[in-house]
Backbone as a chain_set.jsonl record, in Angstrom:
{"seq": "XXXXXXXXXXXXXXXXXXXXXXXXXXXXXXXXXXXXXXXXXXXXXXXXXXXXXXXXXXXXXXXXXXXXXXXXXXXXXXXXXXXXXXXXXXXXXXXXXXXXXXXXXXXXXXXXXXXXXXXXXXXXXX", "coords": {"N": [[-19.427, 7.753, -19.467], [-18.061, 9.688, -17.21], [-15.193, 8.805, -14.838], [-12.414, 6.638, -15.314], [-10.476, 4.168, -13.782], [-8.082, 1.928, -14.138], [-6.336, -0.776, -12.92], [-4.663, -3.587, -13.769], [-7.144, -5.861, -13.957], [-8.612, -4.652, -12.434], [-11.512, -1.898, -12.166], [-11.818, 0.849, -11.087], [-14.332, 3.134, -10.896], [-15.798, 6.207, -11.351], [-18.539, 8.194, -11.173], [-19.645, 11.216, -12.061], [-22.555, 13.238, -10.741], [-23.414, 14.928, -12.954], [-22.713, 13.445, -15.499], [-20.45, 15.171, -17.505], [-17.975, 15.026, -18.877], [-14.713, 15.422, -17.057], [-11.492, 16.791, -16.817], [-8.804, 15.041, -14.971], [-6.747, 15.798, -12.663], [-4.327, 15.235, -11.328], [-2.901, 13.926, -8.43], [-0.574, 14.723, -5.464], [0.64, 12.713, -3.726], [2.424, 9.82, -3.117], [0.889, 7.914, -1.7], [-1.782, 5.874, -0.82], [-3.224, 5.412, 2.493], [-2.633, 2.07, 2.947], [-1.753, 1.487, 0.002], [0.933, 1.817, -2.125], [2.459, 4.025, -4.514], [4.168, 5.129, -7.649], [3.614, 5.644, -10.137], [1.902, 6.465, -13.219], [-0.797, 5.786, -13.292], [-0.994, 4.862, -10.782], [-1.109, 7.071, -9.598], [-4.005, 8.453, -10.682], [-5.097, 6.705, -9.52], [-5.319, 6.819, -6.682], [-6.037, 9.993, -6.661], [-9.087, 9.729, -7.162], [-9.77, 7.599, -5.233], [-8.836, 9.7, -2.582], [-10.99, 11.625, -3.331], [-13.464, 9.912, -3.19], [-13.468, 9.028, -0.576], [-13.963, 11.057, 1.493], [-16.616, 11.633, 1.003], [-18.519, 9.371, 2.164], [-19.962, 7.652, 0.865], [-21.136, 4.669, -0.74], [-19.33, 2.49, -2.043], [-18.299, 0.248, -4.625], [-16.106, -2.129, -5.214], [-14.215, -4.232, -7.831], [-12.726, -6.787, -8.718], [-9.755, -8.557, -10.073], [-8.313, -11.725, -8.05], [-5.625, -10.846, -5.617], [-5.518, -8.213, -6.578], [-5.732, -5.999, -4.397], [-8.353, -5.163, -3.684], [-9.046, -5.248, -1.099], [-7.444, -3.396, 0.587], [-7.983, -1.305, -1.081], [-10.123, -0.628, 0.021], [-10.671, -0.643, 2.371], [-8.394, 2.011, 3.014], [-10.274, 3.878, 1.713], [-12.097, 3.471, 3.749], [-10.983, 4.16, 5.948], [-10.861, 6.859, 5.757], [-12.54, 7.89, 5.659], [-15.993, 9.497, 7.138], [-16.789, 7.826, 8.553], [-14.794, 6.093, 9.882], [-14.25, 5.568, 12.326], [-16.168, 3.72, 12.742], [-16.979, 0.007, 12.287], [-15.373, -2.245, 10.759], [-15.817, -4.331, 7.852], [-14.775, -6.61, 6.064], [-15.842, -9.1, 3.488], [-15.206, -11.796, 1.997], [-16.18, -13.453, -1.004], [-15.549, -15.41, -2.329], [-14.202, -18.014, -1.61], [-16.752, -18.607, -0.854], [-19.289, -21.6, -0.722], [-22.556, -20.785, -3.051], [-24.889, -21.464, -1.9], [-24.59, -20.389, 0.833], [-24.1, -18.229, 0.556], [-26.349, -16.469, 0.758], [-26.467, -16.699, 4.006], [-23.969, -15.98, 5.135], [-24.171, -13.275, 4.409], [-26.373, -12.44, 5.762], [-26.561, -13.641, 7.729], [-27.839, -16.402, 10.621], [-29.519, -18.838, 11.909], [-29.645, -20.969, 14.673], [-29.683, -24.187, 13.767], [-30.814, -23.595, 10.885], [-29.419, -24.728, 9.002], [-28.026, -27.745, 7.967], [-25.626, -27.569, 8.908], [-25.452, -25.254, 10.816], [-24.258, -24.934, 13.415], [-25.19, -23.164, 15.562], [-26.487, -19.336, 16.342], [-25.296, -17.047, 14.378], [-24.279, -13.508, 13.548], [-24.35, -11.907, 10.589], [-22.756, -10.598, 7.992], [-23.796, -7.695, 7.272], [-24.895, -7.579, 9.485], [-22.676, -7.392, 11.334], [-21.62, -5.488, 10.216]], "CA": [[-19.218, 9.002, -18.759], [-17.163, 10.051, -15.869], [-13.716, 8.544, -15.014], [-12.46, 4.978, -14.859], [-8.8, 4.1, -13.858], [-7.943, 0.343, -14.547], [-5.207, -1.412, -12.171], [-4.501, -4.592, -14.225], [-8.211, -6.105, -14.047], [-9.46, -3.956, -11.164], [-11.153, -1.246, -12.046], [-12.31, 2.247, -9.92], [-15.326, 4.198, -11.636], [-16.617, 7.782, -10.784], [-19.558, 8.56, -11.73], [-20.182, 12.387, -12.274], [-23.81, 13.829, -10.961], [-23.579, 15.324, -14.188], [-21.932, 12.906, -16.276], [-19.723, 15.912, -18.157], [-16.183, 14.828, -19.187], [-13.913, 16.138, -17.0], [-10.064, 16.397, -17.058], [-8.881, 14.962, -13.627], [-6.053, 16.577, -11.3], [-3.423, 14.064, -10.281], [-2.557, 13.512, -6.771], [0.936, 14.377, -5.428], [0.692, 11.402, -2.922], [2.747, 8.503, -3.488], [0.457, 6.809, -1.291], [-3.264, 5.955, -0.461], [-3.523, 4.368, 2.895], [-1.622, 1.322, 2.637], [-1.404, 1.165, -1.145], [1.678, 2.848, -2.312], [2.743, 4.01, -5.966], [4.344, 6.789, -8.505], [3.335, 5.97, -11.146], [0.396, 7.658, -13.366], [-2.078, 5.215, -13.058], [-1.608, 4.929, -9.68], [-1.706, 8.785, -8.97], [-4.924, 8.53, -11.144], [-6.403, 5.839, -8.404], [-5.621, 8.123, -5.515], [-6.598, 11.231, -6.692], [-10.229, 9.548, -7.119], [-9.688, 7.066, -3.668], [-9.071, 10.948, -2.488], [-12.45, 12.299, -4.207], [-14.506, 9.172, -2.594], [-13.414, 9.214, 0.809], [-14.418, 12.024, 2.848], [-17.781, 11.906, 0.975], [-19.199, 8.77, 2.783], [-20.665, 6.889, -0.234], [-20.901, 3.347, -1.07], [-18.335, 1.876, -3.588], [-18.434, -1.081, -4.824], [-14.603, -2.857, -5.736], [-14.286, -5.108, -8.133], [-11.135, -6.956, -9.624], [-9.063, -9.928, -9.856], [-7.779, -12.094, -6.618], [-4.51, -10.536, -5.068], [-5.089, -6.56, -6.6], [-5.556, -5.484, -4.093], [-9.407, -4.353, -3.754], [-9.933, -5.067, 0.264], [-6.8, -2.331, 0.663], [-8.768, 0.283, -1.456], [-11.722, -0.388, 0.611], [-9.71, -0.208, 4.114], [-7.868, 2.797, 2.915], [-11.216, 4.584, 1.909], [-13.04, 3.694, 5.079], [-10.083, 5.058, 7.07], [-10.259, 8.042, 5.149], [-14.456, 8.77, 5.858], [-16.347, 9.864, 8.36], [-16.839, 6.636, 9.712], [-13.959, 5.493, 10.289], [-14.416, 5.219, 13.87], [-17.351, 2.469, 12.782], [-16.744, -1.179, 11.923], [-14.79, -2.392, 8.641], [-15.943, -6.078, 7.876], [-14.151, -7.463, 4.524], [-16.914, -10.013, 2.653], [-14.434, -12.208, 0.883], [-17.326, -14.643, -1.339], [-14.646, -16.487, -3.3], [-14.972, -19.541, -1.721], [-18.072, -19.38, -0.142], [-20.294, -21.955, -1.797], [-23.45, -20.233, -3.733], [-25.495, -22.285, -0.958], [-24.065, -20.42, 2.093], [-23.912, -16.812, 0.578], [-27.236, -15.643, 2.324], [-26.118, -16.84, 5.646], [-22.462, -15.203, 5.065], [-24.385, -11.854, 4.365], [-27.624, -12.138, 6.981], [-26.641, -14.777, 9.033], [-28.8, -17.39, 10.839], [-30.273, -18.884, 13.691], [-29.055, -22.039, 15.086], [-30.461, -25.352, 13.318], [-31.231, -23.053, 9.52], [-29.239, -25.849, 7.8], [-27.342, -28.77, 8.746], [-23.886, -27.356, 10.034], [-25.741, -24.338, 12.013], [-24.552, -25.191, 15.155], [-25.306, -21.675, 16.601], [-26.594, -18.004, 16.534], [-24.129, -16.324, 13.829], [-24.737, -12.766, 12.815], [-23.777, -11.854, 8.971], [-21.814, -9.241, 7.671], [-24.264, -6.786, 7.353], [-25.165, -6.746, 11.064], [-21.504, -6.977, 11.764], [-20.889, -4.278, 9.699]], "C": [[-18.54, 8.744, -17.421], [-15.679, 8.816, -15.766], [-13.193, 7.049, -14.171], [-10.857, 4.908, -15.419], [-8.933, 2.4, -14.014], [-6.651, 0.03, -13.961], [-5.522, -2.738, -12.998], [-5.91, -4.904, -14.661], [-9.535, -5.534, -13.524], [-9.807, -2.604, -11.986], [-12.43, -0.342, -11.109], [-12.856, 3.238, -11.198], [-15.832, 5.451, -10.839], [-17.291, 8.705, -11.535], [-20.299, 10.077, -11.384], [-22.147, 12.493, -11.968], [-24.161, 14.096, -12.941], [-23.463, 14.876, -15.548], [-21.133, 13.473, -17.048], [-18.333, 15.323, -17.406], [-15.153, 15.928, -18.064], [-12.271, 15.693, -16.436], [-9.787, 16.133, -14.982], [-7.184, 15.039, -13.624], [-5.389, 15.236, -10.75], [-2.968, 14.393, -9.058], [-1.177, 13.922, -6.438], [1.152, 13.806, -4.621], [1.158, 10.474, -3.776], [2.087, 7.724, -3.048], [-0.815, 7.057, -0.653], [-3.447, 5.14, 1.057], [-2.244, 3.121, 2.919], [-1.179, 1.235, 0.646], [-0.583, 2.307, -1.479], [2.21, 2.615, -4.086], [2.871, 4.983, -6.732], [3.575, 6.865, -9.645], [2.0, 6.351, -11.998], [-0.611, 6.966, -12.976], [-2.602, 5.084, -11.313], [-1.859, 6.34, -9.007], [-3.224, 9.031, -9.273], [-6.139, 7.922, -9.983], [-6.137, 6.913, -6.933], [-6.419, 9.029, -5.537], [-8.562, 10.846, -6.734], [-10.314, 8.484, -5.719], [-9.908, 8.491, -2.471], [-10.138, 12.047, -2.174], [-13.713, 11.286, -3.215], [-14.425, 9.107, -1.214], [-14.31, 9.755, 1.744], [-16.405, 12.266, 2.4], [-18.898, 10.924, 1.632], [-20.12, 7.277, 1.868], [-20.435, 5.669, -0.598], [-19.934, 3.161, -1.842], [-18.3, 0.735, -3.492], [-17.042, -1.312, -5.906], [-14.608, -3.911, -6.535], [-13.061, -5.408, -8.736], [-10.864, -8.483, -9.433], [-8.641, -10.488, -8.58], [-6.515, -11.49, -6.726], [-4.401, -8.961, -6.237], [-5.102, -5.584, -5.912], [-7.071, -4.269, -3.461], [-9.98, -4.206, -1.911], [-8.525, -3.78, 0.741], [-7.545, -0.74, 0.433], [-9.846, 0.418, -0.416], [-11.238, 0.596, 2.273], [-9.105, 1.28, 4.079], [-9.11, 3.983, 2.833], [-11.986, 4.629, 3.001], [-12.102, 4.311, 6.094], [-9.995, 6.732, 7.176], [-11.758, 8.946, 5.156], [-14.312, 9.327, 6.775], [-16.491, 8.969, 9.047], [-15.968, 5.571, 10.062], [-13.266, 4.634, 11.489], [-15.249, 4.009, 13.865], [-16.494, 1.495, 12.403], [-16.239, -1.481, 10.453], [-14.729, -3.507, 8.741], [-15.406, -5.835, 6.243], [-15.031, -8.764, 4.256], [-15.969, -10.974, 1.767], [-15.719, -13.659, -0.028], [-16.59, -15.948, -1.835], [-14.749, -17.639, -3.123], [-15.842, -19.761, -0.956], [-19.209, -20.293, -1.184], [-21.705, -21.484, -2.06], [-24.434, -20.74, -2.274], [-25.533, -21.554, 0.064], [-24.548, -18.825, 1.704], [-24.853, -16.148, 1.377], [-27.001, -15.511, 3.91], [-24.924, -15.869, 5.796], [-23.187, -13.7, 4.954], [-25.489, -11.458, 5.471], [-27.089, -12.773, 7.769], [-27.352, -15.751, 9.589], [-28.968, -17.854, 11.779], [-29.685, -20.344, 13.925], [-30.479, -23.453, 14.257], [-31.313, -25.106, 12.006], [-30.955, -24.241, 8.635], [-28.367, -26.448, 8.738], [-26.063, -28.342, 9.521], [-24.239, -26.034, 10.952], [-25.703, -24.901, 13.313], [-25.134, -24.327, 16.532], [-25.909, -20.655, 16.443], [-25.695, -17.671, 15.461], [-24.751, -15.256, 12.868], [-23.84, -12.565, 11.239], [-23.417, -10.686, 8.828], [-22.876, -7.746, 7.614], [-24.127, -6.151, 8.6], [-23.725, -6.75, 11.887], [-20.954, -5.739, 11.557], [-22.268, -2.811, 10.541]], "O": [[-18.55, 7.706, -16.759], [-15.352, 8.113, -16.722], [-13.422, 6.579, -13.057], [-10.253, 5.216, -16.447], [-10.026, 1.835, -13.971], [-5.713, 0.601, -14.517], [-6.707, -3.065, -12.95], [-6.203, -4.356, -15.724], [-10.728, -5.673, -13.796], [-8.858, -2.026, -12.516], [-13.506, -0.725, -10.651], [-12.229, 3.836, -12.073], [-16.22, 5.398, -9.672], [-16.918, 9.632, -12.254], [-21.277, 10.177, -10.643], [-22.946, 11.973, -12.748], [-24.896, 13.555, -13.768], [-23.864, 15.481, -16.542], [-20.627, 12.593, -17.743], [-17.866, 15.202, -16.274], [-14.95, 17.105, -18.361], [-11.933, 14.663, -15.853], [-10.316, 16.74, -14.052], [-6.479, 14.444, -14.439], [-5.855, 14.428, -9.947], [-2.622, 15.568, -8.936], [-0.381, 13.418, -7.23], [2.269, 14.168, -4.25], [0.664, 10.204, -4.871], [2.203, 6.608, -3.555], [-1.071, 8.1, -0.053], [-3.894, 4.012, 0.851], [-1.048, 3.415, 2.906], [-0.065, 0.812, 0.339], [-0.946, 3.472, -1.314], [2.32, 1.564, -4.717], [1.974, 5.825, -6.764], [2.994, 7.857, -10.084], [0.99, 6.542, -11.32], [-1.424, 7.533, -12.246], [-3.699, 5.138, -10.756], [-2.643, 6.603, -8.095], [-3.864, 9.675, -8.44], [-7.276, 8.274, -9.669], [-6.993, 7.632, -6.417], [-7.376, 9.137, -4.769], [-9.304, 11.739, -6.323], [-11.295, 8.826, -5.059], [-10.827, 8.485, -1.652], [-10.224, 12.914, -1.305], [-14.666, 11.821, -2.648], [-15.507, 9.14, -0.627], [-15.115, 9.227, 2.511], [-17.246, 12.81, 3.116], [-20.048, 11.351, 1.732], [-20.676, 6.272, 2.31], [-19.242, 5.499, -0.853], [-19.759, 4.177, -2.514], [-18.269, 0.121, -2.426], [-16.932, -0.843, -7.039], [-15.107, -4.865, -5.938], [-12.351, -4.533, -9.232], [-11.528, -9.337, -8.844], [-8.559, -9.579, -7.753], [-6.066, -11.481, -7.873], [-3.292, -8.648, -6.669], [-4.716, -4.47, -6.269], [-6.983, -3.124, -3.018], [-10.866, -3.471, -1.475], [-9.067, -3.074, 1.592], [-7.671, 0.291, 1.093], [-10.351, 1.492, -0.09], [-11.376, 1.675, 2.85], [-9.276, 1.892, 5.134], [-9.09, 4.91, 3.643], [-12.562, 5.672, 3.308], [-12.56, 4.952, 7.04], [-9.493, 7.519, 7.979], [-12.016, 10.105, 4.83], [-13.288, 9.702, 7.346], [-16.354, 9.124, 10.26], [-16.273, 4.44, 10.441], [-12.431, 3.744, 11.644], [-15.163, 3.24, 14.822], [-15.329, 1.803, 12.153], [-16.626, -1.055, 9.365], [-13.896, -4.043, 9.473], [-15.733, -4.919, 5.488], [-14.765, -9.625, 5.095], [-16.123, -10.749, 0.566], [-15.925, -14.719, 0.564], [-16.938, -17.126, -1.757], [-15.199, -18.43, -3.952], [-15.954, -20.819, -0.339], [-19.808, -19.817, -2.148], [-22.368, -21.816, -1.077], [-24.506, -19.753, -1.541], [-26.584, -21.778, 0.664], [-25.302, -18.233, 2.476], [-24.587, -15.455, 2.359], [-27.243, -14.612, 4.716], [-25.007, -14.972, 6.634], [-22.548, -12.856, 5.581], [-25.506, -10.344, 5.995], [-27.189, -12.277, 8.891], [-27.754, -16.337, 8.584], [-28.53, -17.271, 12.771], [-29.158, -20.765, 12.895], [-31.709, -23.468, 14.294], [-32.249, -25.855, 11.727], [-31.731, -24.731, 7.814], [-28.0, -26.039, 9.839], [-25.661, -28.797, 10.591], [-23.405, -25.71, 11.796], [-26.606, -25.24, 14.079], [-25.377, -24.56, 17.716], [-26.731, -21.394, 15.901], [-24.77, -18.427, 15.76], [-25.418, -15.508, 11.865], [-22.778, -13.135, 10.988], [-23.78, -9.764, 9.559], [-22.362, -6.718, 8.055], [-23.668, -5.063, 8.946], [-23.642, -6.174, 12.972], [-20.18, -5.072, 12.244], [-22.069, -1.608, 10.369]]}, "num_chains": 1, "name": "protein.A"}
């Protein structure tokens, strides 16, 4: 249920309260933000980039390296209400499995061997 555009590997879900099918309303924007594009699929990701925006709501991006998913994010947070707030980008890719808690909380100086310092984590950055 509800409506899922697919950029190559990436894709953007929207998930209906209701879950009822419905026909979706293309965009006449060539462009979201920085991501620009005519063609249907990408009118399809607008018109729901569009839809998620101004409502404030989490989304969660997922896709291949280089599609393009910290754009959608940037483009939707420009496009909230809080736009005026902080926009941290999380890239995990090569953080090693080991580190990820610190990269998302952060840690106190002397947690593990290379803490040389104080360093808050994306959350409290964000």
């Amino acid at each position: 249920p509800g409506i899922v555009i697919t950029l190559g590997t990436t894709e953007l879900k929207l998930i209906p309260e209701d879950t009822r099918e419905r026909s979706v309303l293309l965009s006449s924007k060539d462009r979201f933000g920085a991501l620009v594009g005519n063609s249907r699929k990408m009118r399809e990701a607008f018109t729901l980039l569009e839809r998620l925006a101004p409502g404030g709501a989490d989304v969660l991006i997922q896709g291949e390296t280089g599609t393009g998913k910290d754009l959608c994010a940037e483009a939707i947070h420009q496009q909230s209400p809080r736009k005026k707030g902080p926009f941290v980008i999380v890239d995990l890719a090569g953080v090693p499995p080991t580190l990820i808690e610190s990269e998302l909380f952060g840690h106190v100086k002397g947690a593990f061997t290379s803490a040389q310092g104080d360093r808050a984590g994306a959350f409290e950055r964000a």
